[in-house]
mmCIF entry with sequence, helices, sheets and N, C-alpha, C, O atoms, coordinates in Angstrom:
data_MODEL
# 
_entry.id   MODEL 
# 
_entity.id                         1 
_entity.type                       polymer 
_entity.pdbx_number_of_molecules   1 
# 
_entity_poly.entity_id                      1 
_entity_poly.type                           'polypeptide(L)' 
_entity_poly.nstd_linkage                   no 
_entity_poly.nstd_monomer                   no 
_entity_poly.pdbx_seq_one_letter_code       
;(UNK)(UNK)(UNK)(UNK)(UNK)(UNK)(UNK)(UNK)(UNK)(UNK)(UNK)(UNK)(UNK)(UNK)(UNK)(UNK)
(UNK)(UNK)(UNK)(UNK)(UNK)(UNK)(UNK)(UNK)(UNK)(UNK)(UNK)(UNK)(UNK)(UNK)(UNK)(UNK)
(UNK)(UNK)(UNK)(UNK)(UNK)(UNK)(UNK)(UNK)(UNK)
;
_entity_poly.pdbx_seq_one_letter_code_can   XXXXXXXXXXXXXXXXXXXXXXXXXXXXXXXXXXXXXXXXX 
_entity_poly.pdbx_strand_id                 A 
# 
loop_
_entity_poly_seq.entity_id 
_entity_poly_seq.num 
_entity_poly_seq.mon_id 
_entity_poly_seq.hetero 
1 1  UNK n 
1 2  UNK n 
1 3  UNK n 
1 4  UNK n 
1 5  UNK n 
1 6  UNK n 
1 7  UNK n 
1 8  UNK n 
1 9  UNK n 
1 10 UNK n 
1 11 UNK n 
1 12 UNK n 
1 13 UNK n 
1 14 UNK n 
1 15 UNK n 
1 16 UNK n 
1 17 UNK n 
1 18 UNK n 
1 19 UNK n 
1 20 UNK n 
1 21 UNK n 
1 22 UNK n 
1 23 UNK n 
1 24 UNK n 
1 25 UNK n 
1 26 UNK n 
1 27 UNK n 
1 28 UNK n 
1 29 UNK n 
1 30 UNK n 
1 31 UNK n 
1 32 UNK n 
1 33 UNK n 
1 34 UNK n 
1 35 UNK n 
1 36 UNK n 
1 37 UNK n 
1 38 UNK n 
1 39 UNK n 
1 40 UNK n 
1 41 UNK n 
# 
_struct_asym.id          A 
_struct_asym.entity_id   1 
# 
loop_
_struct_conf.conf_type_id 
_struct_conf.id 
_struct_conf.pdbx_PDB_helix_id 
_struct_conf.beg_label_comp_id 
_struct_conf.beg_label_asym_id 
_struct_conf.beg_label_seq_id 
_struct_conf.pdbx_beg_PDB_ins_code 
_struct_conf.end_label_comp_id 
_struct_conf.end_label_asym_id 
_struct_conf.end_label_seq_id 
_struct_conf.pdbx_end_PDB_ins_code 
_struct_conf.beg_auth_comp_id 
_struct_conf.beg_auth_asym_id 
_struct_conf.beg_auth_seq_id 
_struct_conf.end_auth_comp_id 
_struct_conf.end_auth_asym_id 
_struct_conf.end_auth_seq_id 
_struct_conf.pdbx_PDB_helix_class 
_struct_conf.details 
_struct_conf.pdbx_PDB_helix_length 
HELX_P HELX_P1 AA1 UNK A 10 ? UNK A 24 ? UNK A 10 UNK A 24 1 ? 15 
HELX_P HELX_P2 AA2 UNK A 25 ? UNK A 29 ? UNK A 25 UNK A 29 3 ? 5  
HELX_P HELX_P3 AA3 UNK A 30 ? UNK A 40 ? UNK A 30 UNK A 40 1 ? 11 
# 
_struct_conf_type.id          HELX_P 
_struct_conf_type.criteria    ? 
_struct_conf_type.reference   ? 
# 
loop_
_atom_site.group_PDB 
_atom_site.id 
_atom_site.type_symbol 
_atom_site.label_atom_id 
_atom_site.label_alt_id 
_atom_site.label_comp_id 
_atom_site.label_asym_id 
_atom_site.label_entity_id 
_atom_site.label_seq_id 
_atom_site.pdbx_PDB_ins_code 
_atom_site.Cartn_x 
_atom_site.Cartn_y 
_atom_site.Cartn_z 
_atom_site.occupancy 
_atom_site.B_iso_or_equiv 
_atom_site.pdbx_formal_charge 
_atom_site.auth_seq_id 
_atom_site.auth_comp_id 
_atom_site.auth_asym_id 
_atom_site.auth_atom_id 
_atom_site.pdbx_PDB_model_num 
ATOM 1   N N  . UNK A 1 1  ? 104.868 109.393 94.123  1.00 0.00 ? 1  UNK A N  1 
ATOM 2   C CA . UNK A 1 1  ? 106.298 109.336 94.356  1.00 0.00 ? 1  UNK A CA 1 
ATOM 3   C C  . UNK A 1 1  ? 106.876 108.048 93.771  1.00 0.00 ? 1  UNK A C  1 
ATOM 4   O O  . UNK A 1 1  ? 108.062 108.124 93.448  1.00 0.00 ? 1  UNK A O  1 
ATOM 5   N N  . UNK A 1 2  ? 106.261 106.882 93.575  1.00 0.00 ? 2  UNK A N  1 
ATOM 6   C CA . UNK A 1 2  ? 106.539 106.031 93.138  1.00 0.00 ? 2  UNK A CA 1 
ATOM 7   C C  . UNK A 1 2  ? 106.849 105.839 91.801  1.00 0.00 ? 2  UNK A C  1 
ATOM 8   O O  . UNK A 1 2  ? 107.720 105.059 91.417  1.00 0.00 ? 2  UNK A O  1 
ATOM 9   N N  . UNK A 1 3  ? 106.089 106.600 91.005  1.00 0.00 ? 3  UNK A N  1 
ATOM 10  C CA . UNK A 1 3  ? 106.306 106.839 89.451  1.00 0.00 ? 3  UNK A CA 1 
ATOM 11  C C  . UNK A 1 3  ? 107.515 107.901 89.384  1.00 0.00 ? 3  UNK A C  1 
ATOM 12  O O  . UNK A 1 3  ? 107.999 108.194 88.291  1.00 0.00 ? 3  UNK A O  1 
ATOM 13  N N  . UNK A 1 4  ? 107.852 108.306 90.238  1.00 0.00 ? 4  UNK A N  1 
ATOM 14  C CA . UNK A 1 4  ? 109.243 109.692 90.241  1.00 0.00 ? 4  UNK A CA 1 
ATOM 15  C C  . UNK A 1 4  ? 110.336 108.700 90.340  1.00 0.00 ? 4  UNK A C  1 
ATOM 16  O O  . UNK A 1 4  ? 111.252 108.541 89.533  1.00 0.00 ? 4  UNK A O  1 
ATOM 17  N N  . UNK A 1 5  ? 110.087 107.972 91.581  1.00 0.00 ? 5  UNK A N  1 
ATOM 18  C CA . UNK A 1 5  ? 111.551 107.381 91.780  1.00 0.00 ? 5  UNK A CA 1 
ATOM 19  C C  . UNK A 1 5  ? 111.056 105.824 92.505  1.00 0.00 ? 5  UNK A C  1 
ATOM 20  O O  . UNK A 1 5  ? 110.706 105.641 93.671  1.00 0.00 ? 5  UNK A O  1 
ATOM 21  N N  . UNK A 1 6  ? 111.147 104.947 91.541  1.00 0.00 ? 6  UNK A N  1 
ATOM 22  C CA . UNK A 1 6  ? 110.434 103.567 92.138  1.00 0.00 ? 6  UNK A CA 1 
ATOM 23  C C  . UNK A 1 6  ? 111.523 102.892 93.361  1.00 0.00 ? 6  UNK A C  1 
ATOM 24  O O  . UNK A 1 6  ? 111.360 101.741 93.766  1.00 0.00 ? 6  UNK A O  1 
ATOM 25  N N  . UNK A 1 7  ? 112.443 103.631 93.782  1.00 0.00 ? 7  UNK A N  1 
ATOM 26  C CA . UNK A 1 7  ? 113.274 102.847 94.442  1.00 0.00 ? 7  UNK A CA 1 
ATOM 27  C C  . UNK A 1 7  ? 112.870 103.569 95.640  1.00 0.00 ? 7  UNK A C  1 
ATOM 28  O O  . UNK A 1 7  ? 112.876 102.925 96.689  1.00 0.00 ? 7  UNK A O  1 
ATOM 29  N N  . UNK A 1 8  ? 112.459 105.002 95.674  1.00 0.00 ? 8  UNK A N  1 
ATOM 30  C CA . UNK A 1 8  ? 112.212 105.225 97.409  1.00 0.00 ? 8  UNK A CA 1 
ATOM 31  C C  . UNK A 1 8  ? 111.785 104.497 98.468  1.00 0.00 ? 8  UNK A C  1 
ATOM 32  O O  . UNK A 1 8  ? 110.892 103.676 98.255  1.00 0.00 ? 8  UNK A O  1 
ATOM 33  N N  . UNK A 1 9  ? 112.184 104.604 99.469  1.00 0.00 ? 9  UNK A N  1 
ATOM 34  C CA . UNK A 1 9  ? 111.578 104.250 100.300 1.00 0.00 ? 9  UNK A CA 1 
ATOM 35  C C  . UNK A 1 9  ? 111.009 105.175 101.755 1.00 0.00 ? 9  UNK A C  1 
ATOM 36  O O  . UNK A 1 9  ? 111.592 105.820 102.627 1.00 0.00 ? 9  UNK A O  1 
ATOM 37  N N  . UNK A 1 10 ? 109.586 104.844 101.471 1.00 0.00 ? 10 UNK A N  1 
ATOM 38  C CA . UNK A 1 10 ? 108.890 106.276 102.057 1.00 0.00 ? 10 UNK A CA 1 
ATOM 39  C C  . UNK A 1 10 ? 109.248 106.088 103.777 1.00 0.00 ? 10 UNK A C  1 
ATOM 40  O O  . UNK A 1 10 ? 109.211 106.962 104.643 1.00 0.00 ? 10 UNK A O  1 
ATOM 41  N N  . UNK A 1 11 ? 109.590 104.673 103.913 1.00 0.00 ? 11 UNK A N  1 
ATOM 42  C CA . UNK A 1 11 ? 110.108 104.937 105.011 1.00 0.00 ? 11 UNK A CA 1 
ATOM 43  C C  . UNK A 1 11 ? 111.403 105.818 105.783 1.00 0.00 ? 11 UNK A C  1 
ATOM 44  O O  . UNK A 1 11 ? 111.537 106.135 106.965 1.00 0.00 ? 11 UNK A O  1 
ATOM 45  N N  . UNK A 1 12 ? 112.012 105.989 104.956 1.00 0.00 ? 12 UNK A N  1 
ATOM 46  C CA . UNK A 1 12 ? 112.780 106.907 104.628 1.00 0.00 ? 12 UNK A CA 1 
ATOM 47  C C  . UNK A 1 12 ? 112.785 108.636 104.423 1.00 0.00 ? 12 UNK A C  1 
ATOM 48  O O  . UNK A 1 12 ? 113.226 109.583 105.072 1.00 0.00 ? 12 UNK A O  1 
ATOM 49  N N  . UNK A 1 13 ? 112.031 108.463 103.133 1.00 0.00 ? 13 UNK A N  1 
ATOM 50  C CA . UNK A 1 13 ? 111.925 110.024 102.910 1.00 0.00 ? 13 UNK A CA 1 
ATOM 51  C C  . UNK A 1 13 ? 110.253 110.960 103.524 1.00 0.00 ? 13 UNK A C  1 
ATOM 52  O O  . UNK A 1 13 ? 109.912 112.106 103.232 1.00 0.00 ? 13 UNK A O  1 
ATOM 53  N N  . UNK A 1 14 ? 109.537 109.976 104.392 1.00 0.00 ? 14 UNK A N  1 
ATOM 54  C CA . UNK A 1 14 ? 108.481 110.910 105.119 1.00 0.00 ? 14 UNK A CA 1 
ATOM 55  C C  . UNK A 1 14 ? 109.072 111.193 106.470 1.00 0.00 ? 14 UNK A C  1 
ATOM 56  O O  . UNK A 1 14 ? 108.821 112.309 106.926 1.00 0.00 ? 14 UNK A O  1 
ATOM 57  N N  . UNK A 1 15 ? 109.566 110.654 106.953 1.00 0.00 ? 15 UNK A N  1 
ATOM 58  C CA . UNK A 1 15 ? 110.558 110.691 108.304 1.00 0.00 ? 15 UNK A CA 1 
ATOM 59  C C  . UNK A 1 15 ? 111.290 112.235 108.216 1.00 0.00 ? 15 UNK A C  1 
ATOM 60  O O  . UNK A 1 15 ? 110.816 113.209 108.801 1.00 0.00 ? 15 UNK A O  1 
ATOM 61  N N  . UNK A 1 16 ? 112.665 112.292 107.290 1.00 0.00 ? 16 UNK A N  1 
ATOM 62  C CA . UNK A 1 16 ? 113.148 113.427 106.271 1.00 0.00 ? 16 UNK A CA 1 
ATOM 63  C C  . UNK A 1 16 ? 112.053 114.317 106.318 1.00 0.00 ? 16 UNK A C  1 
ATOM 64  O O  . UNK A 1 16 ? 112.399 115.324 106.936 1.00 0.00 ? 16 UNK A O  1 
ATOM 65  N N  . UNK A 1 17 ? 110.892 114.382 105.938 1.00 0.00 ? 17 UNK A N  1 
ATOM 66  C CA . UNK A 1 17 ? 110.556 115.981 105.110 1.00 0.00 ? 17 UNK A CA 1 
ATOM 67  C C  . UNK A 1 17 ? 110.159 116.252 107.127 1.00 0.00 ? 17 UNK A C  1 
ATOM 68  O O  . UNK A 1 17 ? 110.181 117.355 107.674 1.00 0.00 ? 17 UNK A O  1 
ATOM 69  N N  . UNK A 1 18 ? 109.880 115.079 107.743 1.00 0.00 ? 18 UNK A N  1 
ATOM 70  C CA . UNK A 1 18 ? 109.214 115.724 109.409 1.00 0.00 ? 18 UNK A CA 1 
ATOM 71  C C  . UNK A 1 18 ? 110.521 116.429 109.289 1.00 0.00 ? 18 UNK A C  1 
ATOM 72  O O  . UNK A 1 18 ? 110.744 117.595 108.960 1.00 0.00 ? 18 UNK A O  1 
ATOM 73  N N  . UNK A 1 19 ? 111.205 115.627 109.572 1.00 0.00 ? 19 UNK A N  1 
ATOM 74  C CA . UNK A 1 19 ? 112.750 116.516 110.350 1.00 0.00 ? 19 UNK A CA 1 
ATOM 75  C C  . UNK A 1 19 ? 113.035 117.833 109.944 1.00 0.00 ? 19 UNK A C  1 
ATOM 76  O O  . UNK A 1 19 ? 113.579 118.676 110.658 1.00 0.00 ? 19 UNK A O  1 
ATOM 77  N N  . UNK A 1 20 ? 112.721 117.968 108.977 1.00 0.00 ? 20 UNK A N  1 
ATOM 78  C CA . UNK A 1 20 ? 113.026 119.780 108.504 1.00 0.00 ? 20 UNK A CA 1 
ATOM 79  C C  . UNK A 1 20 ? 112.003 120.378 108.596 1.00 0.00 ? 20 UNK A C  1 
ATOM 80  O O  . UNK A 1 20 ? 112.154 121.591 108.748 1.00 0.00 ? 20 UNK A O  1 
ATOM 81  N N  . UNK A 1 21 ? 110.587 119.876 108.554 1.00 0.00 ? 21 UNK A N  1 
ATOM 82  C CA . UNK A 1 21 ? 109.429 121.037 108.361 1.00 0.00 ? 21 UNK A CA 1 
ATOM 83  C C  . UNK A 1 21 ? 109.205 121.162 110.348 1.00 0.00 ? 21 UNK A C  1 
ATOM 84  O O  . UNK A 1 21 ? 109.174 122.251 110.922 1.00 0.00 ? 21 UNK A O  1 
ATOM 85  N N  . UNK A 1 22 ? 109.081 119.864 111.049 1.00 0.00 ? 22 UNK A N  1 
ATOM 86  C CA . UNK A 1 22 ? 108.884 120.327 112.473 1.00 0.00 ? 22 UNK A CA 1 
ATOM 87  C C  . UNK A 1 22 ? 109.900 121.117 113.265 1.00 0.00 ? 22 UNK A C  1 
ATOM 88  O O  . UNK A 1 22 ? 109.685 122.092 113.985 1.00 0.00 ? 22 UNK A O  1 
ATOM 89  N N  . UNK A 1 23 ? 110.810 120.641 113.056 1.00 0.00 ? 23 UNK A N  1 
ATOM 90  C CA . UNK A 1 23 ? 111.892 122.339 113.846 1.00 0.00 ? 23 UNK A CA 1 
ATOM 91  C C  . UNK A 1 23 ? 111.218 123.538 113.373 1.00 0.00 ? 23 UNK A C  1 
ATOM 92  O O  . UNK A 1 23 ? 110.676 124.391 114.077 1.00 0.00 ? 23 UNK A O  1 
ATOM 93  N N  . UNK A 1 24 ? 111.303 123.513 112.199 1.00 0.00 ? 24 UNK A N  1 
ATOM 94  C CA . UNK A 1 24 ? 110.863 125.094 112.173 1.00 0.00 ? 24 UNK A CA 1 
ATOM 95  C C  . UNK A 1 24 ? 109.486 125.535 112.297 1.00 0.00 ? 24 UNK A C  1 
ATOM 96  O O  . UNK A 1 24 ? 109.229 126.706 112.577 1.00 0.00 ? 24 UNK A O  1 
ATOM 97  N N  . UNK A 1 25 ? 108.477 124.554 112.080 1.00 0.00 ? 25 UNK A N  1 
ATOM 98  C CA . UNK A 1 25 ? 107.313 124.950 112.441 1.00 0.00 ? 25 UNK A CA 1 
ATOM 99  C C  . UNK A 1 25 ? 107.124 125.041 113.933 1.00 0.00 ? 25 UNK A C  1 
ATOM 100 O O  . UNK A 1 25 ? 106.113 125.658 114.267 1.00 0.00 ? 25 UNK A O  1 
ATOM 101 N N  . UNK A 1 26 ? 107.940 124.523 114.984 1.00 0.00 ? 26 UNK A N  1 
ATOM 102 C CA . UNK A 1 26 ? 108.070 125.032 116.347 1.00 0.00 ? 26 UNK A CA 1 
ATOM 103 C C  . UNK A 1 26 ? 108.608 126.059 117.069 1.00 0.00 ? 26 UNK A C  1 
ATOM 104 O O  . UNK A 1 26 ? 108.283 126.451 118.189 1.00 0.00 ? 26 UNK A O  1 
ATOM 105 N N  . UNK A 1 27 ? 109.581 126.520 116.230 1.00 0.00 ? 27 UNK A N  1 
ATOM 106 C CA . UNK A 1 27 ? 110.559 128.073 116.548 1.00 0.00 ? 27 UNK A CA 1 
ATOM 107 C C  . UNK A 1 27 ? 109.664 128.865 115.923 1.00 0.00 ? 27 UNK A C  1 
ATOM 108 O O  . UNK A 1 27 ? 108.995 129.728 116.492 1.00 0.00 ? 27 UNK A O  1 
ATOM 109 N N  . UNK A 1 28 ? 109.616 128.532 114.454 1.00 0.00 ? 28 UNK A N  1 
ATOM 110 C CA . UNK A 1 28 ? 108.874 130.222 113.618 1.00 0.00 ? 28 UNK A CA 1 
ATOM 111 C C  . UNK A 1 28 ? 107.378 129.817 114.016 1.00 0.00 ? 28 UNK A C  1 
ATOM 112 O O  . UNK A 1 28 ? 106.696 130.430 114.838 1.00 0.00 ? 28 UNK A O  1 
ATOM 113 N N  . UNK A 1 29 ? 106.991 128.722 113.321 1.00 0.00 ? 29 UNK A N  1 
ATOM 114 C CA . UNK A 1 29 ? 105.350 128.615 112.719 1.00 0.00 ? 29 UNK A CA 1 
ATOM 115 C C  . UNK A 1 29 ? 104.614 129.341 113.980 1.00 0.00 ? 29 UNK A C  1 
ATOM 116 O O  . UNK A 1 29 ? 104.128 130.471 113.960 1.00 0.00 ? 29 UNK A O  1 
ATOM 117 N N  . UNK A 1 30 ? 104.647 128.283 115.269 1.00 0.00 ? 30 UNK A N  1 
ATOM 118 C CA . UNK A 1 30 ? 104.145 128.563 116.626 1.00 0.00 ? 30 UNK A CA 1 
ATOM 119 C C  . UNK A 1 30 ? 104.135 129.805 116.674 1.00 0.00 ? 30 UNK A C  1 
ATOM 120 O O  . UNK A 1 30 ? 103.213 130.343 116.060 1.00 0.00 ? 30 UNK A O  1 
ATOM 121 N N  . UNK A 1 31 ? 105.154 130.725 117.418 1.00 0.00 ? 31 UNK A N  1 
ATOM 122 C CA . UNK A 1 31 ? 105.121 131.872 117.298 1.00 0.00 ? 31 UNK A CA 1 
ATOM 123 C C  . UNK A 1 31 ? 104.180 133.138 116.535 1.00 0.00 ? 31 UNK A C  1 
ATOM 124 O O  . UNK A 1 31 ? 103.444 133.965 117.075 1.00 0.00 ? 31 UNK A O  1 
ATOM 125 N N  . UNK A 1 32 ? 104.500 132.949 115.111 1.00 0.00 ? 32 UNK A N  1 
ATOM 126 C CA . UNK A 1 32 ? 103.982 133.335 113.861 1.00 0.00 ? 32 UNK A CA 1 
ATOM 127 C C  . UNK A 1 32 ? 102.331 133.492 114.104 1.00 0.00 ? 32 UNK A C  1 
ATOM 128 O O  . UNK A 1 32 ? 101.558 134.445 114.194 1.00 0.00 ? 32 UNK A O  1 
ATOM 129 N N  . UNK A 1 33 ? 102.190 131.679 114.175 1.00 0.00 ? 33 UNK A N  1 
ATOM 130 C CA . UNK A 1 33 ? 100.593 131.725 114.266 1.00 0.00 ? 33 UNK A CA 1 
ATOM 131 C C  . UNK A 1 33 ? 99.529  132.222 115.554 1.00 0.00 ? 33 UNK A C  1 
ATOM 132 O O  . UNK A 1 33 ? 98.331  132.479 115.669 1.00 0.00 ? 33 UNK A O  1 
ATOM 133 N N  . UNK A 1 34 ? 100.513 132.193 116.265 1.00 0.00 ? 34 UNK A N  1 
ATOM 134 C CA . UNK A 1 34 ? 100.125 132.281 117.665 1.00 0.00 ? 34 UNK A CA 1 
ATOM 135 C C  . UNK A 1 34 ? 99.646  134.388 117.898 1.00 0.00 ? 34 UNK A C  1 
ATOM 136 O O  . UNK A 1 34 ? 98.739  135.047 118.406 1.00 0.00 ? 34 UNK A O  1 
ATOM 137 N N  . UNK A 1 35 ? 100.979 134.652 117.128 1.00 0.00 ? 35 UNK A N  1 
ATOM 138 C CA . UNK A 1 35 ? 100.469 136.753 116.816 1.00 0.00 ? 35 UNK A CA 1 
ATOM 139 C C  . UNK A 1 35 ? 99.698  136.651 115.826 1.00 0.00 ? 35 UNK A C  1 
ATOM 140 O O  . UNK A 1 35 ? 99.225  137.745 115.519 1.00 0.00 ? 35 UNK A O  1 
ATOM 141 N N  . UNK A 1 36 ? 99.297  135.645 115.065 1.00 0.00 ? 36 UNK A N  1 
ATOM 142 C CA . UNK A 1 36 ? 98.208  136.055 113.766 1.00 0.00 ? 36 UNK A CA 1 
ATOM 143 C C  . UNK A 1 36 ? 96.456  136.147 114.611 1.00 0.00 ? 36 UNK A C  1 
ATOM 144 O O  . UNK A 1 36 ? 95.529  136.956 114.628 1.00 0.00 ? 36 UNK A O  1 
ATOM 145 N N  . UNK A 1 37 ? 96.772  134.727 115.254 1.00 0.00 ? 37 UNK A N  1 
ATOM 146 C CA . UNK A 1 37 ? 95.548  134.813 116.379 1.00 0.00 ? 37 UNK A CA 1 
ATOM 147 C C  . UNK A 1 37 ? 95.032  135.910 117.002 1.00 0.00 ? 37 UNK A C  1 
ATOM 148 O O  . UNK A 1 37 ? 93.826  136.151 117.066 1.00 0.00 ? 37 UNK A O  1 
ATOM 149 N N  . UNK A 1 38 ? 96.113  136.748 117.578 1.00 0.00 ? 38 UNK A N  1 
ATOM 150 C CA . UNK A 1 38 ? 96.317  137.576 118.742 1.00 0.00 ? 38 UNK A CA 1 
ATOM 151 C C  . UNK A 1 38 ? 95.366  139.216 117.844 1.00 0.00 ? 38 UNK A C  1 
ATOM 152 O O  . UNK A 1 38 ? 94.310  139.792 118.107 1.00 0.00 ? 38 UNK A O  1 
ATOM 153 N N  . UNK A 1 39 ? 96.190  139.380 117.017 1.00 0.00 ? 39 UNK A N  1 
ATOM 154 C CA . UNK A 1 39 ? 95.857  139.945 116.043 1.00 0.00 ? 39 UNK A CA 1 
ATOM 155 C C  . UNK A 1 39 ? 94.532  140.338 115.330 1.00 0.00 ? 39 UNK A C  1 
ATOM 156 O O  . UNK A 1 39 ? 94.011  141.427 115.094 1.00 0.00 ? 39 UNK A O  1 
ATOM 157 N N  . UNK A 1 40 ? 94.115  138.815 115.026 1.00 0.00 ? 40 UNK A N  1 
ATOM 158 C CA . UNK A 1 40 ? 92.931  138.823 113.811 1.00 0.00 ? 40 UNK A CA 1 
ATOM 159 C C  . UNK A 1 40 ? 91.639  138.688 115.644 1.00 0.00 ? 40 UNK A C  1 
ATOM 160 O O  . UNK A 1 40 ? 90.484  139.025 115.386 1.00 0.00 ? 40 UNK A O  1 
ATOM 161 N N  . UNK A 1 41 ? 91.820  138.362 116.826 1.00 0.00 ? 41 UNK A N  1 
ATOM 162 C CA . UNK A 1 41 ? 90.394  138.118 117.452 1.00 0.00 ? 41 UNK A CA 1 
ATOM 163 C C  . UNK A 1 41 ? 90.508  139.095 118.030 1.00 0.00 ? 41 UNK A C  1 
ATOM 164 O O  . UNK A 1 41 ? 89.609  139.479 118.777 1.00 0.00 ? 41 UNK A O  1 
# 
């Protein structure tokens, strides 16, 4: 990331990608994975 954009600051943009990927991996993912389990044992 540093060679993309030397000014980031990852303190910044790893914080960012949580905030959008954990909401939804708690409404959908959970769910989702939880009937794949149910399912496949």
């Amino acid at each position: 990331m540093r060679l993309a954009a030397p000014k980031a600051d990852p303190g910044l943009y790893i914080p960012m990608a949580l905030g959008v990927t954990f909401p939804f991996n708690i409404t959908v993912g959970m769910p989702l994975y939880f009937a794949i389990v149910q399912a496949t044992g």
